[in-house]
DRENMIZA-706039 format. One record per residue (C-alpha): x, y, z. Coordinates in nm, 2 decimals, decimal comma. Example, Ala and Ser with C-alpha at 12.3 -4.5 7.8 and 13.67 -1.06 7.14 Angstrom:
2
<atom><px>1,23</px><py>-0,45</py><pz>0,78</pz></atom>
<atom><px>1,37</px><py>-0,11</py><pz>0,71</pz></atom>
! end
This chain:
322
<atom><px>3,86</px><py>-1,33</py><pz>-4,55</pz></atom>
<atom><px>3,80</px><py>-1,44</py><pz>-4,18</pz></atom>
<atom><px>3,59</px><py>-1,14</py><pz>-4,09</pz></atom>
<atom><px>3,36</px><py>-1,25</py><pz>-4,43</pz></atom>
<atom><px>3,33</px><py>-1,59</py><pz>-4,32</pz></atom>
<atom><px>3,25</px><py>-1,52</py><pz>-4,02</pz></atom>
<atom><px>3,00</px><py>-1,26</py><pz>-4,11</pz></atom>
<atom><px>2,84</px><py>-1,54</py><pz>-4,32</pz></atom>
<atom><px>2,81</px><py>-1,78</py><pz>-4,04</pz></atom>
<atom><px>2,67</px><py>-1,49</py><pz>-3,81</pz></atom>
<atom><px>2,40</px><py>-1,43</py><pz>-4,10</pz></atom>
<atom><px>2,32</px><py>-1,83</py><pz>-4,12</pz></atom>
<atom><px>2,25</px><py>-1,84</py><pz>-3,71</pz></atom>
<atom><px>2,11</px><py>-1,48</py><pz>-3,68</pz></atom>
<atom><px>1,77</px><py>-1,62</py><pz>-3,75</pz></atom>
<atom><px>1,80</px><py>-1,86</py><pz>-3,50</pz></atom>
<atom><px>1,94</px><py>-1,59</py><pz>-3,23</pz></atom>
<atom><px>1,66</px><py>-1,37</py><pz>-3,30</pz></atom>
<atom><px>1,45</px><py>-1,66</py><pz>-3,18</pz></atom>
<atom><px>1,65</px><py>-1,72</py><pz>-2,90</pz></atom>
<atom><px>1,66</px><py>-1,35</py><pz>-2,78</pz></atom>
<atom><px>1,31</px><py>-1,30</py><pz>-2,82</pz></atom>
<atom><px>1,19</px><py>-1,62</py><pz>-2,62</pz></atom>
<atom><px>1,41</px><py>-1,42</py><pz>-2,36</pz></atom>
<atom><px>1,17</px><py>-1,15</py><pz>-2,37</pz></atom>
<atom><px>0,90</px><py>-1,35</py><pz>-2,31</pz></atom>
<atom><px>1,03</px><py>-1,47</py><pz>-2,00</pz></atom>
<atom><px>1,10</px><py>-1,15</py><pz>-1,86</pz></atom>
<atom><px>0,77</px><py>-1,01</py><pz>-1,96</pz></atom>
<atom><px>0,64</px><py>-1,39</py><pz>-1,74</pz></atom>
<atom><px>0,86</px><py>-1,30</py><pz>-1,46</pz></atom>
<atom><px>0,74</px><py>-0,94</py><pz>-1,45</pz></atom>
<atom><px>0,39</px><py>-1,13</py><pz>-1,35</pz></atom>
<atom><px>0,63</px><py>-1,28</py><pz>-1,03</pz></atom>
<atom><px>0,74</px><py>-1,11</py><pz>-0,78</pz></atom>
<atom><px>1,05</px><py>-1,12</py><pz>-0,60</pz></atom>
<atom><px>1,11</px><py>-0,92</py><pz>-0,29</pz></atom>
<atom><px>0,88</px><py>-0,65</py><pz>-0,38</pz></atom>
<atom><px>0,53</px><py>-0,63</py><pz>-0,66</pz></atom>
<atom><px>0,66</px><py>-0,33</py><pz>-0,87</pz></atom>
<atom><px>0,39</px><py>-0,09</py><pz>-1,00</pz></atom>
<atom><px>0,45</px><py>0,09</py><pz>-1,36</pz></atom>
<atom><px>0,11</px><py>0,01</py><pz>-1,55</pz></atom>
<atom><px>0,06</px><py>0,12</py><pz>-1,88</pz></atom>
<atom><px>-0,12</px><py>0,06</py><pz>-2,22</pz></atom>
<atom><px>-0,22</px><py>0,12</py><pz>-2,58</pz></atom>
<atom><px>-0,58</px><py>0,17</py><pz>-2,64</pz></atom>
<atom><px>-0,67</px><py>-0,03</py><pz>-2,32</pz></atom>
<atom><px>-0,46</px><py>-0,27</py><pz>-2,40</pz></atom>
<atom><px>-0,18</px><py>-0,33</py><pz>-2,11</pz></atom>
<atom><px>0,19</px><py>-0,30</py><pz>-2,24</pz></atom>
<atom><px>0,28</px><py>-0,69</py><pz>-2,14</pz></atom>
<atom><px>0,00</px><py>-0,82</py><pz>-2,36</pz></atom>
<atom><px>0,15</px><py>-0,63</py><pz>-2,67</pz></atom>
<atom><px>0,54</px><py>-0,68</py><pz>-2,57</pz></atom>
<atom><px>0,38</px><py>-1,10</py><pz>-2,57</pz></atom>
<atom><px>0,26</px><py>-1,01</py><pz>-2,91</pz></atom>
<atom><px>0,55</px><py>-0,83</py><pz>-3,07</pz></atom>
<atom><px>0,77</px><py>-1,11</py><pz>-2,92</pz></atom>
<atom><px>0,57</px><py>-1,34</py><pz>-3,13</pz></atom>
<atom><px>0,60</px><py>-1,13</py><pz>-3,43</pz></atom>
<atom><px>0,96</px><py>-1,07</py><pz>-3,43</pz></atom>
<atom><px>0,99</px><py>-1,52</py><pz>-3,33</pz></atom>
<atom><px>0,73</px><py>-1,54</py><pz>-3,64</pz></atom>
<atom><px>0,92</px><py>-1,34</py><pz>-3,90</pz></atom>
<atom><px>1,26</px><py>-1,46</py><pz>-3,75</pz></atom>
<atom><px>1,17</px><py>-1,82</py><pz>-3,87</pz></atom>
<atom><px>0,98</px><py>-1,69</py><pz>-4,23</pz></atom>
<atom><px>1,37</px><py>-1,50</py><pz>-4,30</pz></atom>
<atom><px>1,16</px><py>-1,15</py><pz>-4,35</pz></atom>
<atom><px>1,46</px><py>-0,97</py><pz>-4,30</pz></atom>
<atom><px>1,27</px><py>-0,60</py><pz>-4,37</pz></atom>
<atom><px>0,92</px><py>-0,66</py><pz>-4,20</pz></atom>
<atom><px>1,20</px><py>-0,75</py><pz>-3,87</pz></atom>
<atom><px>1,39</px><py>-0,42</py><pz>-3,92</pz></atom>
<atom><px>1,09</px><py>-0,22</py><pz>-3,94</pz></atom>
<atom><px>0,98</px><py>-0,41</py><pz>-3,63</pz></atom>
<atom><px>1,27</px><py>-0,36</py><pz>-3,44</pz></atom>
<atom><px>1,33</px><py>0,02</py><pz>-3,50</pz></atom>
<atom><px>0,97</px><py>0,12</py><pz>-3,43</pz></atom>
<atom><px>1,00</px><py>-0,07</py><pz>-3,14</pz></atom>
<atom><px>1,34</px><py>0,11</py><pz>-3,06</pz></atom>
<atom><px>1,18</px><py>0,39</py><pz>-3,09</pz></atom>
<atom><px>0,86</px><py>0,31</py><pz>-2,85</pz></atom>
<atom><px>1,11</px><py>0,20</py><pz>-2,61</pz></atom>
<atom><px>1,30</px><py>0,56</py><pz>-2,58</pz></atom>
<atom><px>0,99</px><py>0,67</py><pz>-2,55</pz></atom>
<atom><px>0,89</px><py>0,46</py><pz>-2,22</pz></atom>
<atom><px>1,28</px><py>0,47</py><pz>-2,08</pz></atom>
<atom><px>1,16</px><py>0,91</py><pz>-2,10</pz></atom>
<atom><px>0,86</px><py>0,80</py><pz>-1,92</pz></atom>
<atom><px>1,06</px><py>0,65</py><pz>-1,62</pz></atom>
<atom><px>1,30</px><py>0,95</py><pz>-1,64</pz></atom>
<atom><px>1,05</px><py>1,22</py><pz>-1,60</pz></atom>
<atom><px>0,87</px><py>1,02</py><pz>-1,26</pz></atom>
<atom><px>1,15</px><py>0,90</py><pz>-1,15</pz></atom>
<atom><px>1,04</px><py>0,51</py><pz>-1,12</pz></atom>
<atom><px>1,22</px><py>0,28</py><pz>-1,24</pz></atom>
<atom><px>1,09</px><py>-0,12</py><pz>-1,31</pz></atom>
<atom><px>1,42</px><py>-0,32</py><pz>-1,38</pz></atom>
<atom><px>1,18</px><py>-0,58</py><pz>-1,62</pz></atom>
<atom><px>1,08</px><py>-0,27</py><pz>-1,81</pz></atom>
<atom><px>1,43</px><py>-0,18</py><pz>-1,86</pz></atom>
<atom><px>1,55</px><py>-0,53</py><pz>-1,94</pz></atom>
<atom><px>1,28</px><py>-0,60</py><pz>-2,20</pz></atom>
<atom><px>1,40</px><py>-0,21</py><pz>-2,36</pz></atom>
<atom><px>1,74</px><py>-0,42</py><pz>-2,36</pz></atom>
<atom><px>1,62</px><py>-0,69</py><pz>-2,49</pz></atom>
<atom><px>1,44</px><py>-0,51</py><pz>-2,82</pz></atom>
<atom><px>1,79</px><py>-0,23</py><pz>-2,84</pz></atom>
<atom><px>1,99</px><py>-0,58</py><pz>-2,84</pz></atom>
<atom><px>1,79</px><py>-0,78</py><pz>-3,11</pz></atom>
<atom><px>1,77</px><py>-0,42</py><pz>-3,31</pz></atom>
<atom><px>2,13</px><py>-0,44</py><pz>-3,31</pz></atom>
<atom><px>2,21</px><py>-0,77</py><pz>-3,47</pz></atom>
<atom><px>1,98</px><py>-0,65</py><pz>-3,72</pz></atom>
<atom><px>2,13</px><py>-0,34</py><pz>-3,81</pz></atom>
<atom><px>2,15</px><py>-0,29</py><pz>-4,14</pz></atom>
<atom><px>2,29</px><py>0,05</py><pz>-4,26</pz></atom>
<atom><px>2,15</px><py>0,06</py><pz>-4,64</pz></atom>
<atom><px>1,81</px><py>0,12</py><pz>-4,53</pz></atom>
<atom><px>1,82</px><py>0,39</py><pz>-4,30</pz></atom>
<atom><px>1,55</px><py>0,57</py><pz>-4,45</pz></atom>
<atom><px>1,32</px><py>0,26</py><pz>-4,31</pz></atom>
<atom><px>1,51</px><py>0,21</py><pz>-3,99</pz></atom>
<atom><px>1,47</px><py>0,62</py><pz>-3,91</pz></atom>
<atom><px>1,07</px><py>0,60</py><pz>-4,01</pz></atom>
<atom><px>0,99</px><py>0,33</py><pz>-3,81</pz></atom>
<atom><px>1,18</px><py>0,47</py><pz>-3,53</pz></atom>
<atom><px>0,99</px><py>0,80</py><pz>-3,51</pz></atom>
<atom><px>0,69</px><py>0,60</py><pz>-3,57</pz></atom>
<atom><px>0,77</px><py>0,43</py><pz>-3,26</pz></atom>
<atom><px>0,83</px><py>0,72</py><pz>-3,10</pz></atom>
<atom><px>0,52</px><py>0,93</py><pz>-3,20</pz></atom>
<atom><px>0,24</px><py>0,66</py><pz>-3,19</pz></atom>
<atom><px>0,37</px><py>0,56</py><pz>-2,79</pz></atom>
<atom><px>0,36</px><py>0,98</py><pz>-2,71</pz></atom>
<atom><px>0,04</px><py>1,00</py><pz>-2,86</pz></atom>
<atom><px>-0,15</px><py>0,69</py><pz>-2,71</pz></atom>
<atom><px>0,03</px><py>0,56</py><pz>-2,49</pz></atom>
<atom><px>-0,12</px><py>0,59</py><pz>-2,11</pz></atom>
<atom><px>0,08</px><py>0,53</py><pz>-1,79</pz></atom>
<atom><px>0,06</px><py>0,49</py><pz>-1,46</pz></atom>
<atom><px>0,31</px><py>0,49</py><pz>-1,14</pz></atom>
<atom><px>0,13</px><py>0,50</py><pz>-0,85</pz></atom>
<atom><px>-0,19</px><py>0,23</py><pz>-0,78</pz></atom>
<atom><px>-0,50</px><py>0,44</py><pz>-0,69</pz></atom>
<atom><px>-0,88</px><py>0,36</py><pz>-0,67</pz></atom>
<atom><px>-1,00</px><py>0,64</py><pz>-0,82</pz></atom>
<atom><px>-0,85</px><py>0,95</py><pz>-0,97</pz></atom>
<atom><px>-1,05</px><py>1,21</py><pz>-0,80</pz></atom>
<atom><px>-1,06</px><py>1,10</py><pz>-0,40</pz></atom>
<atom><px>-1,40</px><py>1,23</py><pz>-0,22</pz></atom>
<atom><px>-1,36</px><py>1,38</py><pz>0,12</pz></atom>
<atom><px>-1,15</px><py>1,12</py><pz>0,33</pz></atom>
<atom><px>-1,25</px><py>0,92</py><pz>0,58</pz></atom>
<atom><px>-1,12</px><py>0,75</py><pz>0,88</pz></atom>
<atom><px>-0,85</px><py>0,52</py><pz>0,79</pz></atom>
<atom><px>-0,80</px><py>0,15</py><pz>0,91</pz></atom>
<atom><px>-0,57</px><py>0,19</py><pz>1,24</pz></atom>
<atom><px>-0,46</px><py>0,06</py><pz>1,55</pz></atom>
<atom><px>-0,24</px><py>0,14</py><pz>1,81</pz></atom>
<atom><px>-0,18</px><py>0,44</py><pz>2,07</pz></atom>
<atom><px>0,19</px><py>0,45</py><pz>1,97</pz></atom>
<atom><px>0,33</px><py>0,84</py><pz>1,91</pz></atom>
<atom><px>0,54</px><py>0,66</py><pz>1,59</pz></atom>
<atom><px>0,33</px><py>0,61</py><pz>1,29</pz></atom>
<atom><px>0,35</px><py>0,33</py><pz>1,07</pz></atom>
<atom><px>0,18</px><py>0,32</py><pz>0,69</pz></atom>
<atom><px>0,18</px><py>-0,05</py><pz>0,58</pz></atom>
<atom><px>0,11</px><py>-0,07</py><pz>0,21</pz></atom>
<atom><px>0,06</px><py>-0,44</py><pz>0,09</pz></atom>
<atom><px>-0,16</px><py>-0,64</py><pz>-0,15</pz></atom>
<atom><px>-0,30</px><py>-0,95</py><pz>-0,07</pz></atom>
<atom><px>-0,21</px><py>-1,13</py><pz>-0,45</pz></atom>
<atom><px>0,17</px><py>-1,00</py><pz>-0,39</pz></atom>
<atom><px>0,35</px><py>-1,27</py><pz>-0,30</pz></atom>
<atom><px>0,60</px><py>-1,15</py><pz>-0,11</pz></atom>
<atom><px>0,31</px><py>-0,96</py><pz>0,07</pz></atom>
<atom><px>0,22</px><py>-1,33</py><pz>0,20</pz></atom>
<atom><px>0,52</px><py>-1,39</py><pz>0,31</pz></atom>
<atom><px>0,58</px><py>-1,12</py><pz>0,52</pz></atom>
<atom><px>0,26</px><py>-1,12</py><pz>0,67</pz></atom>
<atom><px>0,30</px><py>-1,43</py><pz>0,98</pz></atom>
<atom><px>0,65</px><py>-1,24</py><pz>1,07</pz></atom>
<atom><px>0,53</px><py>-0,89</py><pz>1,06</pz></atom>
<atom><px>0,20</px><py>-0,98</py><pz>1,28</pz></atom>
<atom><px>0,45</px><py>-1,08</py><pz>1,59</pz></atom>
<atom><px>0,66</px><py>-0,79</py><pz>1,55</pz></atom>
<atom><px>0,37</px><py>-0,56</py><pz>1,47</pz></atom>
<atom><px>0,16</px><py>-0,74</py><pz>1,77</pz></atom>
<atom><px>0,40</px><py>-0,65</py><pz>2,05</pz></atom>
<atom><px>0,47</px><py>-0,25</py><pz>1,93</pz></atom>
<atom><px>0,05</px><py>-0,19</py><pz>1,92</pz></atom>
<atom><px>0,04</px><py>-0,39</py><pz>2,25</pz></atom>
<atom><px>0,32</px><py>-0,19</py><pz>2,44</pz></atom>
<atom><px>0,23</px><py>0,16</py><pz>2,27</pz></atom>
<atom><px>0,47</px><py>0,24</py><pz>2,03</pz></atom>
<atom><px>0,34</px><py>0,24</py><pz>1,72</pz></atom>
<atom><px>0,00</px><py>0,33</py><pz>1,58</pz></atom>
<atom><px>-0,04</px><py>0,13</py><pz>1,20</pz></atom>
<atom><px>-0,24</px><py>0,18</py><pz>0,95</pz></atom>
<atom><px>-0,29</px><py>-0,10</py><pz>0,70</pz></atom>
<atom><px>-0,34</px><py>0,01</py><pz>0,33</pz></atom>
<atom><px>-0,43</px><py>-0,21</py><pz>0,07</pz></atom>
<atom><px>-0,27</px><py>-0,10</py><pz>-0,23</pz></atom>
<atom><px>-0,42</px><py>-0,23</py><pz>-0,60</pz></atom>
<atom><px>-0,11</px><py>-0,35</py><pz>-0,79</pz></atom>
<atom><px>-0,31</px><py>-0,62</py><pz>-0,86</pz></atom>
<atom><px>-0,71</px><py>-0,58</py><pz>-1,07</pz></atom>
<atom><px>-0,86</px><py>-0,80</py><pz>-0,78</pz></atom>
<atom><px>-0,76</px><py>-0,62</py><pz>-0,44</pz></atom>
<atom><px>-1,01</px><py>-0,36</py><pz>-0,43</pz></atom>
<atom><px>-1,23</px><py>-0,67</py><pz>-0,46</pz></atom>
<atom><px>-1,04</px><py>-0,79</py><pz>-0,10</pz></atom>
<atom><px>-1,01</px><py>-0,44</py><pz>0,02</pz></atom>
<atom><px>-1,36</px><py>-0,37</py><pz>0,05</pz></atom>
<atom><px>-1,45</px><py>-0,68</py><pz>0,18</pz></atom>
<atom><px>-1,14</px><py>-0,60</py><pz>0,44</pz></atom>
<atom><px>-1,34</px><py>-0,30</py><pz>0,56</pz></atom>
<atom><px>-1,66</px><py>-0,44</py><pz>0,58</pz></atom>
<atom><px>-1,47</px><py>-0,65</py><pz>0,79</pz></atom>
<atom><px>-1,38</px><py>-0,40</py><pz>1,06</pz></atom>
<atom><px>-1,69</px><py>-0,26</py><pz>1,01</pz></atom>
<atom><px>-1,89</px><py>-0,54</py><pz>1,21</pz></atom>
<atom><px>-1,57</px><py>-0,57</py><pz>1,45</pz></atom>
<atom><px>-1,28</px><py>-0,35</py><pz>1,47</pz></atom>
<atom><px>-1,04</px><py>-0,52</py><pz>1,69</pz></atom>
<atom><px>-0,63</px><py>-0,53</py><pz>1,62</pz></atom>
<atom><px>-0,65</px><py>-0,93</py><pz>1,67</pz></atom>
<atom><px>-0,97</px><py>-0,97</py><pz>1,48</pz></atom>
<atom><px>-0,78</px><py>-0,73</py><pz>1,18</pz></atom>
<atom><px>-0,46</px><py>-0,93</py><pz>1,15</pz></atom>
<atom><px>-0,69</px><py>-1,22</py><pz>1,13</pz></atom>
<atom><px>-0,90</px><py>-1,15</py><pz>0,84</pz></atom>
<atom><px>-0,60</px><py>-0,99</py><pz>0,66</pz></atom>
<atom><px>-0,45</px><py>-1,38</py><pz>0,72</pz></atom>
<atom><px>-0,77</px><py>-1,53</py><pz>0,55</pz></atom>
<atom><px>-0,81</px><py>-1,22</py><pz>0,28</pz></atom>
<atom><px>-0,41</px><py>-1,37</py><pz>0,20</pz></atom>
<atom><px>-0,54</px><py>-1,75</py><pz>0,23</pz></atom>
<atom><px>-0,86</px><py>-1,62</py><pz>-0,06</pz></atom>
<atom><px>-0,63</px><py>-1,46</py><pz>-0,29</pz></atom>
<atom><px>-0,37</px><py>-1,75</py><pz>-0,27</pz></atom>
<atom><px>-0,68</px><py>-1,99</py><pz>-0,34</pz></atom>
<atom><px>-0,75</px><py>-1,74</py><pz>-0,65</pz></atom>
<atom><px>-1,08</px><py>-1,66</py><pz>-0,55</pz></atom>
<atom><px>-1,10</px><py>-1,35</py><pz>-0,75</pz></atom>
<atom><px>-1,55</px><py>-1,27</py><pz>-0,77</pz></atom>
<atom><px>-1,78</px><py>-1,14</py><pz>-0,53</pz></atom>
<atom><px>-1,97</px><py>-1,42</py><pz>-0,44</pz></atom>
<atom><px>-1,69</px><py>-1,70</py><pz>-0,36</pz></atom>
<atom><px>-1,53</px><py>-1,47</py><pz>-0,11</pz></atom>
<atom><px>-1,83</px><py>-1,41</py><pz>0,04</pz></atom>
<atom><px>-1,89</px><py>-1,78</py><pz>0,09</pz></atom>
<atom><px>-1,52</px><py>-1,83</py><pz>0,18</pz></atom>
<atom><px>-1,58</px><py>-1,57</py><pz>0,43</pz></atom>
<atom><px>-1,88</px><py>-1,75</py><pz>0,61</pz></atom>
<atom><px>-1,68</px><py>-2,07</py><pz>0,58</pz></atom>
<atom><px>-1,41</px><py>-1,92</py><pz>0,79</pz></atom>
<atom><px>-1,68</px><py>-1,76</py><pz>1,03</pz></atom>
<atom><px>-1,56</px><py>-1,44</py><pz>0,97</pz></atom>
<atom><px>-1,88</px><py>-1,15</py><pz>0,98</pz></atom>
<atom><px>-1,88</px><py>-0,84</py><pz>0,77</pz></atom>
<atom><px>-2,10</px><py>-0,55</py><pz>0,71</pz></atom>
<atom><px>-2,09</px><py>-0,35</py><pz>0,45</pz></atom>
<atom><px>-2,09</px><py>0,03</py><pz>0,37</pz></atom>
<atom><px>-1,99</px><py>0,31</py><pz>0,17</pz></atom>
<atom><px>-1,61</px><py>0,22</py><pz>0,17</pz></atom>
<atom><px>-1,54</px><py>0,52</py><pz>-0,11</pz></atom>
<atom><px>-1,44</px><py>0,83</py><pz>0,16</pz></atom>
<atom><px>-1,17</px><py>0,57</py><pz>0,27</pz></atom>
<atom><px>-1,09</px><py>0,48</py><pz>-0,05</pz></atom>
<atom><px>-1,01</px><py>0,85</py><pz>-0,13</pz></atom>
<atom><px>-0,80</px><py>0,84</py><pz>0,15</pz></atom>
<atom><px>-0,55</px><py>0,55</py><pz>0,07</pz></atom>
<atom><px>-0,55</px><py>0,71</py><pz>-0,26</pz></atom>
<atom><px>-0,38</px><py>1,06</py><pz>-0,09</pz></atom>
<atom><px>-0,18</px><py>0,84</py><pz>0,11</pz></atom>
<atom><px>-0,05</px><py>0,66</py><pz>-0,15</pz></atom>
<atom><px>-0,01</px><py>0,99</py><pz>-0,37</pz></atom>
<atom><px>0,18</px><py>1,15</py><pz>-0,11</pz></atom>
<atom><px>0,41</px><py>0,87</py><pz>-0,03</pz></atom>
<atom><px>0,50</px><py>0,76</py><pz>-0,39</pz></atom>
<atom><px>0,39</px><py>0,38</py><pz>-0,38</pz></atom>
<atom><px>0,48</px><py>0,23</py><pz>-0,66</pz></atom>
<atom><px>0,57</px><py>-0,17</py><pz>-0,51</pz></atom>
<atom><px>0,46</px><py>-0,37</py><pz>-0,24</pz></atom>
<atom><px>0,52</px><py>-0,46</py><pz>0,01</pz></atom>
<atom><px>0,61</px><py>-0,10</py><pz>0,14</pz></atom>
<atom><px>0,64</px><py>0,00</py><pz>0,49</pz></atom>
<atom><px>0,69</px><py>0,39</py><pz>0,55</pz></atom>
<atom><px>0,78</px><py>0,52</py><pz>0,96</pz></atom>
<atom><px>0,76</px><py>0,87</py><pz>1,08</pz></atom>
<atom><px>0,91</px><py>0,90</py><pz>1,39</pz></atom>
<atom><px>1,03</px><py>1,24</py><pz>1,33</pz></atom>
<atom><px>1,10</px><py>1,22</py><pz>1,03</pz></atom>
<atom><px>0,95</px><py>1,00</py><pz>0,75</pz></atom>
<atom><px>1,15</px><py>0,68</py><pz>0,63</pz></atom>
<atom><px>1,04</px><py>0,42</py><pz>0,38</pz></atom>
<atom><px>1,12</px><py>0,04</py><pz>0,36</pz></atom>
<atom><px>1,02</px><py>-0,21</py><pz>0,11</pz></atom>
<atom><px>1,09</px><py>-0,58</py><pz>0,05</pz></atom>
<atom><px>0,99</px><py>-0,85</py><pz>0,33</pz></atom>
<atom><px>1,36</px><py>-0,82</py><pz>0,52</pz></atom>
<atom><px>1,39</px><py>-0,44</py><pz>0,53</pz></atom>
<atom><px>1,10</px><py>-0,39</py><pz>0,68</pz></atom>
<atom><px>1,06</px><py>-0,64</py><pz>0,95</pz></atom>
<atom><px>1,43</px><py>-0,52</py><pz>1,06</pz></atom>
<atom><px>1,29</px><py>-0,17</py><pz>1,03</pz></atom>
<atom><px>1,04</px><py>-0,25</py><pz>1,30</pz></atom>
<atom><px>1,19</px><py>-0,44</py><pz>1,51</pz></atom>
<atom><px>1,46</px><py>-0,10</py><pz>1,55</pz></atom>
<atom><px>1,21</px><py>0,07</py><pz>1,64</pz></atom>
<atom><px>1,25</px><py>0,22</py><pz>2,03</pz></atom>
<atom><px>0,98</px><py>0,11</py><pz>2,28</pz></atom>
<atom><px>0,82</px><py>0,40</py><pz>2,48</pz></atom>
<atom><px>0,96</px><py>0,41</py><pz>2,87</pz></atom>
<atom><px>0,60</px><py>0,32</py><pz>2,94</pz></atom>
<atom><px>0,63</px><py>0,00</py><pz>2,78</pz></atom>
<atom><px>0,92</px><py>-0,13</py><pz>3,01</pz></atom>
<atom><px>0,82</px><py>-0,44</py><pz>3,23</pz></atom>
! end
């Protein structure tokens, strides 16, 4: 008799949970748009349209049908999204990258499936699951690793500096916010390892975000009129100051650019292009910010505090003693 009752008030709020459950969705889907330490990279869509949109959409759906009591429309919802989201928890398996908002949001939908469960209509629940399954295999397209084109042309030279024998990859975006943050602490620790020899750094602007190719070609055009270390860190400061400011078209950069008194000249910045994309083919990038050493061997940090205390480990050259 308790177990019924209780059942029954279970059924009477389940509505009403669904709702609540869902709305959590939502904000993990927002929060996935914020970064914390790092700005994750696992992109990915149906027909063009980017996997957050429609996980905003189903949310809706599921908050929609919650509140109109359409107990079967919900099920059939929640199983073919079970189903979609074994599909993208195979995609993670198979390239080994894993984004914990992805795999909350897949927790989310198992969890809401689950107080839905209803056992009499398997024969919908297993449909909609394959559905689910087969309709994400078929048209869904991912991506875990940021590139500017898929097919690199013949690299070029890449944006360094420093004589240093220890080489340093610095993969950042300039709309990453922890990328921003990073930046006044790493140019001090960066300035004096360049200055005594130690390292030689090559900055890479990685596109987790649609506008930084936008900021990296503008970044090179940069260096093209004046490639100086000093001069470098100080457009990457007012590239970071642009984005912030989300100037995010052609010719408000340019005019923030001038404002700033910063010269540019541009060129055919695809060759270089090509070769950020091997670089970050062959190192895996899937976040920023990312810092990867080789100094003998090849070691990769990422977040803001890992990296700054990975350079400042790093051993100064005997010629660099005072």
């Amino acid at each position: 008799m308790f177990i019924r009752k209780s059942y029954k008030r279970f059924g009477a709020r389940k509505y009403w949970i669904n709702v609540i459950v869902s709305l959590i969705g939502i904000g993990i889907i927002l929060l996935y748009s914020i970064c914390g330490e790092s700005c994750e990279y696992l992109q990915g869509g149906i027909l063009d349209i980017e996997l957050k949109y429609l996980g905003l959409l189903y949310m809706g759906m599921l908050i929609f049908f919650s509140l109109r009591k359409r107990d079967l429309v919900l099920l059939s919802l929640l199983s073919f999204g079970t189903g979609a989201e074994i599909y993208l928890l195979g995609f993670q398996i198979r390239n080994l990258v894993y984004c914990y908002y992805c795999l909350a949001f897949g927790a989310i939908v198992l969890l809401l499936f689950l107080l839905n469960l209803n056992m009499s209509k398997k024969t919908l629940m297993g449909i909609s699951l394959f559905l689910g399954f087969i309709l994400f295999s078929i048209f869904f397209q991912g991506a875990v690793t940021p590139l500017y084109a898929e097919d690199p042309p013949k690299a070029d030279l890449p944006p360094s500096f420093g004589n240093g024998k220890i080489k340093v990859r610095l993969y950042t975006d300039y709309f990453c916010g922890p990328c921003r943050s990073l930046e006044p602490r790493l140019e001090e620790v960066i300035t004096g390892l360049v200055k005594k020899k130690v390292i030689n750094i090559t900055f890479i602007d990685t596109p987790i975000h649609k506008h930084t190719s936008l900021y990296a070609r503008y970044f090179l055009y940069i260096l093209n009129e004046k490639k100086e270390f000093n001069h470098a860190l100080y457009a990457r400061a007012i590239l970071f100051e642009a984005a912030n400011n989300r100037i995010t078209d052609k010719e408000r950069l340019e005019e923030f650019l001038k404002e700033k008194k910063i010269k540019f000249k541009p060129f055919n910045v695809i060759p270089t292009f090509g070769l950020f994309d091997s670089y970050l083919r062959e190192d895996k990038i899937n976040a920023t910010p990312i810092c990867v050493i080789s100094n003998g061997e090849k070691k990769r940090f990422e977040g803001t505090e890992d990296i700054i205390k990975a350079l400042e480990r790093l051993p100064f050259s005997p010629s660099s003693s005072p």
